[in-house]
Legacy VTK file of the C-alpha trace (Angstrom):
# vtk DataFile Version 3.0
C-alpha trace
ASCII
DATASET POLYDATA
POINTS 249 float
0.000 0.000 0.000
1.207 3.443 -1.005
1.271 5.681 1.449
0.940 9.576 0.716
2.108 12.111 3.441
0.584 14.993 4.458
2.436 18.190 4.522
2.852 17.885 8.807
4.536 14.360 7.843
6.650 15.923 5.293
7.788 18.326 7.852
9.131 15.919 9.712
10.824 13.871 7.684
12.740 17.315 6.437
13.798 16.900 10.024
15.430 13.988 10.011
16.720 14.489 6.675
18.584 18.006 8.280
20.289 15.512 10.116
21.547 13.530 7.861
23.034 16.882 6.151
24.957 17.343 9.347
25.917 12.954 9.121
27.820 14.150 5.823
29.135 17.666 6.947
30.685 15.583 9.907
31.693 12.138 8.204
33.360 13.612 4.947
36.204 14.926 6.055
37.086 12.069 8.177
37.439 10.052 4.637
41.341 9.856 4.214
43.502 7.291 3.929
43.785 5.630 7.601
40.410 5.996 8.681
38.776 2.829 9.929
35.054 2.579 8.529
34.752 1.612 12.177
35.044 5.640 12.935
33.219 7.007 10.399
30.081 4.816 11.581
31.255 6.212 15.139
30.964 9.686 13.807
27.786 8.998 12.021
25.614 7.505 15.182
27.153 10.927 17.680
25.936 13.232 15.196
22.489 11.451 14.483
22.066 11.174 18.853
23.340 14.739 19.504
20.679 15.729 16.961
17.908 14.403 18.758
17.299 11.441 15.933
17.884 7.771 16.068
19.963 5.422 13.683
17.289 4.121 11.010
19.476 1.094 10.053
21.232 -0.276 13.682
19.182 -3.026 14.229
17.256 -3.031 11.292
16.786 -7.242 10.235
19.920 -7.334 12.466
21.707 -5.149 10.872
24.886 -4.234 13.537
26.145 -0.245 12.323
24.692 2.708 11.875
25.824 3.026 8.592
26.136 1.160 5.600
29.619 2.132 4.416
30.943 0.100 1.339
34.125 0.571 -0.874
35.616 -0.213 -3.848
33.596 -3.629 -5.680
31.154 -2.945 -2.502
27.816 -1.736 -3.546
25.505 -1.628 -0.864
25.500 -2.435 2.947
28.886 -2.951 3.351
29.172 -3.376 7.359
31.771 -0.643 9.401
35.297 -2.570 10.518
38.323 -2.212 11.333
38.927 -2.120 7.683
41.386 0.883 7.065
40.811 2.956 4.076
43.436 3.508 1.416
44.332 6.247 -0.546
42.559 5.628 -4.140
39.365 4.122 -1.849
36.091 4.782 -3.296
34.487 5.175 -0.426
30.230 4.909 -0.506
28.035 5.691 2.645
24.691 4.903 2.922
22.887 6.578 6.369
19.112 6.788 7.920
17.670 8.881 10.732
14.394 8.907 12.584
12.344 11.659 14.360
9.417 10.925 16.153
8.286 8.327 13.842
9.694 9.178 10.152
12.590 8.911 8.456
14.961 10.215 5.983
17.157 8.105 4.181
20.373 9.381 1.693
23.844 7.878 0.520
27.031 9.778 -0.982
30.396 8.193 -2.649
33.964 10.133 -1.600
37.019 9.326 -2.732
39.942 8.563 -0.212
41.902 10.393 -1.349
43.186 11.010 -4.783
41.794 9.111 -7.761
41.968 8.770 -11.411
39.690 10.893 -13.335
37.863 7.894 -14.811
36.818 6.755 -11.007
35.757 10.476 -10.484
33.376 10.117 -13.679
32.427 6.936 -11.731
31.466 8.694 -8.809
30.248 11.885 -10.488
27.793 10.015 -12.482
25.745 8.720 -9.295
25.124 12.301 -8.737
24.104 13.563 -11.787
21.939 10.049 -12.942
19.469 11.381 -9.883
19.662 15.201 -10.722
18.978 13.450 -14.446
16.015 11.654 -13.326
14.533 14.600 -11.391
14.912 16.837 -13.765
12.368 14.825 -15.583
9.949 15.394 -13.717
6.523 17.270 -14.610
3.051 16.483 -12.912
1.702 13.634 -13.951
5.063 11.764 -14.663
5.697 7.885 -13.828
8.518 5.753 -12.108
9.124 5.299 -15.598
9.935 8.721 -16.856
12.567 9.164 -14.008
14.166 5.701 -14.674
14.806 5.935 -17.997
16.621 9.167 -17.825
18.674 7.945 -14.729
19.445 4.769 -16.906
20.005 6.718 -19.760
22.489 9.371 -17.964
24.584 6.320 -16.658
24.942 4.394 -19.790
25.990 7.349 -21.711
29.037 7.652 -19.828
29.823 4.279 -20.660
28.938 2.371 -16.947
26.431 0.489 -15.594
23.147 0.412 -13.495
22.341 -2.061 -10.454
19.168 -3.865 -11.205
18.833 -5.784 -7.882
18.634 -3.019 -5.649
16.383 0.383 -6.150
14.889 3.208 -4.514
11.711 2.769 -2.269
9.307 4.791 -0.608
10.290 6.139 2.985
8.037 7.825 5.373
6.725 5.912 8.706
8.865 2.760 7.445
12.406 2.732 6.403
11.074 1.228 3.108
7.595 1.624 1.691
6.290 0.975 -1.621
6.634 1.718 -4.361
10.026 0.341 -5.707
11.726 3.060 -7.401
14.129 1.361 -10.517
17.063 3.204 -11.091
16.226 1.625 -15.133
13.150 1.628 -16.954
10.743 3.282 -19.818
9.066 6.878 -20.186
5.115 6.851 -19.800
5.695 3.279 -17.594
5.227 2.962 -13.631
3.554 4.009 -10.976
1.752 7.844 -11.868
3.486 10.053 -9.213
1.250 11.315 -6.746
1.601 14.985 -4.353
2.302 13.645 -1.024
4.638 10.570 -2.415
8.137 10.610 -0.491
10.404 8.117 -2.436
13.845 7.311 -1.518
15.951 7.475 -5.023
19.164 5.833 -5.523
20.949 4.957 -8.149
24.052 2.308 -7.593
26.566 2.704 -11.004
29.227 -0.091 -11.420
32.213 0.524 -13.585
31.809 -3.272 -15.078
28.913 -5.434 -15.402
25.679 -4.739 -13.109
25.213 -7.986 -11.916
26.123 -8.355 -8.172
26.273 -10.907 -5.219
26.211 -11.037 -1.618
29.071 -12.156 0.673
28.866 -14.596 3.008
28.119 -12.089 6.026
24.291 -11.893 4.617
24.869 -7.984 3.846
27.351 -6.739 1.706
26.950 -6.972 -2.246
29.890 -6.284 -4.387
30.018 -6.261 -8.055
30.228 -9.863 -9.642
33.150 -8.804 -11.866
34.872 -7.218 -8.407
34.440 -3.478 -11.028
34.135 -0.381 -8.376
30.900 0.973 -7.843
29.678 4.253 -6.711
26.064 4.889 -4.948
23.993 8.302 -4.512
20.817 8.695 -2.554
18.406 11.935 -1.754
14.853 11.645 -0.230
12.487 13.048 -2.374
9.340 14.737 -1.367
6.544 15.236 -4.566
4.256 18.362 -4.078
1.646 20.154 -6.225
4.001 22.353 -6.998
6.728 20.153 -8.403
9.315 18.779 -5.494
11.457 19.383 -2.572
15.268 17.538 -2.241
14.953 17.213 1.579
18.703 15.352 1.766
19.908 17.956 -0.830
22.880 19.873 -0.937
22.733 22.761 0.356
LINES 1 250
249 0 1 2 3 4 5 6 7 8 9 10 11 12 13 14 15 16 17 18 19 20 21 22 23 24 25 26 27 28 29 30 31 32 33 34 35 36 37 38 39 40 41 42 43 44 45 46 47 48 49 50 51 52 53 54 55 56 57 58 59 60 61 62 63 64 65 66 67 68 69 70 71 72 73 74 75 76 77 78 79 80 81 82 83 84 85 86 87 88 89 90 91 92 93 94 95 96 97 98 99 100 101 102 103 104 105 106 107 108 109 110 111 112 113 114 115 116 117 118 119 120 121 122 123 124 125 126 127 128 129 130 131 132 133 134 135 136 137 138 139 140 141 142 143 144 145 146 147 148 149 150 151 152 153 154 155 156 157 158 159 160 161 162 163 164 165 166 167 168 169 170 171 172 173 174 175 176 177 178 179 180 181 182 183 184 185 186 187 188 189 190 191 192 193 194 195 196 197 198 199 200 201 202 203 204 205 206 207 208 209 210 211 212 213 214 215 216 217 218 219 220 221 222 223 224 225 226 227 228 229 230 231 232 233 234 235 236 237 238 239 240 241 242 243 244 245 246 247 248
């Protein structure tokens, strides 16, 4: 069931999303060469407390962090470690806050670093696949119209689009319907509603799209071991048009 928020509810999820604003303000300088991802989750959870929020993921299914934080091959839900990053890292992390109820949900890729210019295209092109998609947007669009141009954006800069993980909803729940691919048609999909929050993310591989799962039940890495790069904003869809609550500022 689709659930469409009211603009009290959207309030409040801009709330927690503020938070997660501060999460990156704190956490990306920290990303340098011998940082555990151990500390940057450490950083992550203080900043989220002091804030008057609570850790969306710790606990969620089990999960152990407060932050996903995944690098190089990782894609998604990488857990935090003793792990040490090194310079050249590509460095994706993946957070969620709650306040009184809601939640906010939004991921950004850093480099460790110096990189090549091909792995900053890499990373770039998370970015700019979302700002793609919602620049799509009109009322009355689809899921559809937003995928395509997010697939579209990627795969003109020669990479690659994850097809086993996508966006969701996000308001009372961490993840609500709808599913939100980061790939699809124009004039396809669910018909976007005011009052629909949706969590967008595209995940862009350098290799092949198709992924696995480690043995520790969380992290996915690219099949091929190709880096991958991950960007994430909650999305709030008004009369009006919308509002990037996790946006930069």
């Amino acid at each position: 069931m689709i659930s469409l928020k009211s603009p009290r509810e959207i309030e409040i999820i801009r709330r927690a999303a503020e938070i997660l604003k501060q999460v990156f303000r704190d956490v990306k300088p920290a990303v340098v060469p011998g940082t555990t991802t151990e500390e940057l989750d450490a950083i992550a959870e203080k900043t989220i407390r002091k804030a008057g929020g609570e850790p969306a993921f710790k606990g969620y299914r089990g999960f152990p962090k407060t932050a996903c934080i995944s690098v190089n091959e990782e894609v998604v839900h990488g857990i935090p470690g003793k792990r040490k990053l090194r310079e050249g890292d590509v460095v994706s992390f993946d957070i969620g806050a709650r306040v009184d109820g809601y939640y906010a949900d939004s991921a950004r890729t850093w480099p460790a670093g110096k990189v090549s210019a091909d792995v900053a295209r890499l990373i770039a092109a998370a970015k700019d696949s979302l700002l793609a998609g919602l620049d799509a947007y009109k009322p009355g669009a689809r899921l559809g119209d937003l995928g395509e141009k997010i697939q579209k954006c990627i795969e003109s800069q020669g990479f690659q689009v994850v097809r086993d993980y996508v966006g969701h909803g996000i308001g009372r729940s961490i993840h609500e319907e709808p599913a939100v691919p980061n790939y699809g048609k124009a004039g396809q999909g669910l018909r976007i509603q005011p009052g629909l929050v949706l969590a967008i993310e595209p995940m862009v591989t350098q290799g092949h799209y198709a992924v696995e799962t480690l043995e520790d039940g969380w992290t996915v890495v690219t099949r091929d071991k190709k880096l991958a790069s991950h960007y994430e904003d909650t999305i709030a869809f008004l009369e009006t048009g919308f509002i990037n609550l996790t946006g930069d500022e």
